[in-house]
N, C-alpha and C positions, 0 to 999 in steps of 0.2 A: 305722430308728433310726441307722446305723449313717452314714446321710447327713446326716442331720440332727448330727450330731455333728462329722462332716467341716464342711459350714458353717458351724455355730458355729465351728467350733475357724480355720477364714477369716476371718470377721468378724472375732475377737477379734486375729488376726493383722493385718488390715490396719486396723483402728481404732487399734492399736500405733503402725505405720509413720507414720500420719497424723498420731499427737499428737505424734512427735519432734520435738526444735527441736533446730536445727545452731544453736550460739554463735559466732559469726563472734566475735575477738578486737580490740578497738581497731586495733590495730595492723596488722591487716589490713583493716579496713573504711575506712581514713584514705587507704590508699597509691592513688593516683590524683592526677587535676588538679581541681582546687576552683577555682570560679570567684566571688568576692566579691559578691554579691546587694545587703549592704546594710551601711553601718558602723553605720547610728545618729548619724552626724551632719550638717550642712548642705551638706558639699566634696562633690565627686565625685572618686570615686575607680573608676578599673576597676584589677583585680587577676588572676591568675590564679596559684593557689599550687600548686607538682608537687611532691609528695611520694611518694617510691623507698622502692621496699621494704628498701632498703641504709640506709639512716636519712638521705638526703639529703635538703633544700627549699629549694627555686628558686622564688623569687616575681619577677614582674616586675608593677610598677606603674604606671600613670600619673594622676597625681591635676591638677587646678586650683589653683592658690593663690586667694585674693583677687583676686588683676587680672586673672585667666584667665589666666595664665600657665601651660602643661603641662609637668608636669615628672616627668621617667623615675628610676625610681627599679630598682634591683633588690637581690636577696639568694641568696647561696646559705650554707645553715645546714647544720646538723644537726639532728635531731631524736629525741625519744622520748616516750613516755607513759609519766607514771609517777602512779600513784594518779589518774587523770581528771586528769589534767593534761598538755596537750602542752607539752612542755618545747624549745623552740627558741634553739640555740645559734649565734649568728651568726659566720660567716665572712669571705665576701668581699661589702662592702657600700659604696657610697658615702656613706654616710648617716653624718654625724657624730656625730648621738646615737645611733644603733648605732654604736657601737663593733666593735673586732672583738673575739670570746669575750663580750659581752653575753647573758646569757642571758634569752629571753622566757617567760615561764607564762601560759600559756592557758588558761584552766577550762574545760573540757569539759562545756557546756548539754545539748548533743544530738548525735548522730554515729549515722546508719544510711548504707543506701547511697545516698543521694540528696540530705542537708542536712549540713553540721557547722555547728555553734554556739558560739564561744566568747565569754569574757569573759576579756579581760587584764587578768592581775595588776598593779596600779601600785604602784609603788616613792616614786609622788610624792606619796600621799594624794589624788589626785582620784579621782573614778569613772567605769571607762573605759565605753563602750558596747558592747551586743554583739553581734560580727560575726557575720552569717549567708554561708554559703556554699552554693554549689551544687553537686555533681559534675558534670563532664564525661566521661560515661561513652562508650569506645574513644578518648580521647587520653591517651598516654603521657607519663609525667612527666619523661621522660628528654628527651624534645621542650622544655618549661619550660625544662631546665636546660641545655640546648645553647646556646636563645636568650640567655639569663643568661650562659652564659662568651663567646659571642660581643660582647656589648653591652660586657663587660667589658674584652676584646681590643682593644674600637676606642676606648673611652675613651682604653686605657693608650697605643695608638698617638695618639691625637688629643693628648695630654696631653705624648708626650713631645718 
C-alpha cells in the first residue's frame, strides 16, 4: 500500500510538471531579427527587422519600384508594445514620409517564436495589408543595427 501511494502521489506530481505553461511576454518573444516573408502586395520588397531587447529597431530594406529600380532604404526606431500593439517610433531615417518622431502602430495578428504578423494602422483611411514575418533564430539584432549606422555613416560622408 504504502507503494502504491508513493506512485500515485509521482504521477500526480509529474502530470503537474507537464501541464505547466511558461507565458513568454510580448516583449520578449518579439526581441530578435525578423525577416519580411510577405507584405500583401505586388513590389518586392526583402526586409530584415532587429529588434534589441533595450527597445531599439534597425530595419534595412531593399524594395523595386516600378522600372526595377533597387532602392535601400533603412530605420533605426524605438520600440514598445502597448495593449497588442507594437508601437514603433522613428529615428534616424532617410525616408521622407517617415519623418523623424513619426510614430508607427502595428496590430499584433500573431507573434510566437517563429512568425510575427502585423497589420498597420493607417492615418490615411486606406487599408494596409498584413505583414508576415519570419524569425531568424541565432542572429543578433545588434548585427541589424550596426549595418543601419554603418549605411547611415556612408550616406552622411557621400552627401557631404
Amino acid at each position: 500500500m504504502r507503494v502504491f501511494s508513493l506512485l500515485t502521489g509521482v504521477v500526480f506530481l509529474l502530470s503537474g510538471c507537464a501541464s505547466t505553461k511558461v507565458e513568454v511576454k510580448p516583449e520578449e518573444q518579439i526581441v530578435g531579427v525578423w525577416h519580411l516573408k510577405d507584405y500583401g502586395s505586388g513590389s518586392y520588397e526583402y526586409s530584415q527587422l532587429g529588434f534589441t531587447p533595450n527597445g531599439r529597431k534597425c530595419v534595412v530594406s531593399i524594395s523595386m519600384n516600378g522600372n526595377g529600380i533597387p532602392m535601400v532604404d533603412y530605420y533605426d526606431n524605438t520600440w514598445e508594445i502597448n495593449n497588442g500593439v507594437l508601437e514603433s517610433t522613428v529615428g534616424n531615417s532617410p525616408s521622407s514620409s517617415l519623418p523623424k518622431g513619426y510614430l508607427i502602430k502595428d496590430h499584433i495578428k500573431l507573434l510566437n517564436q517563429d512568425e510575427l504578423i502585423v497589420k498597420m494602422e493607417s492615418s490615411y483611411g486606406f487599408d494596409s495589408p498584413l505583414e508576415k514575418h519570419q524569425k531568424l533564430h541565432g542572429v543578433k539584432p545588434e548585427r541589424i543595427c550596426q549595418l543601419v549606422e554603418n549605411y547611415a555613416r556612408s550616406l552622411k560622408r557621400n552627401n557631404a
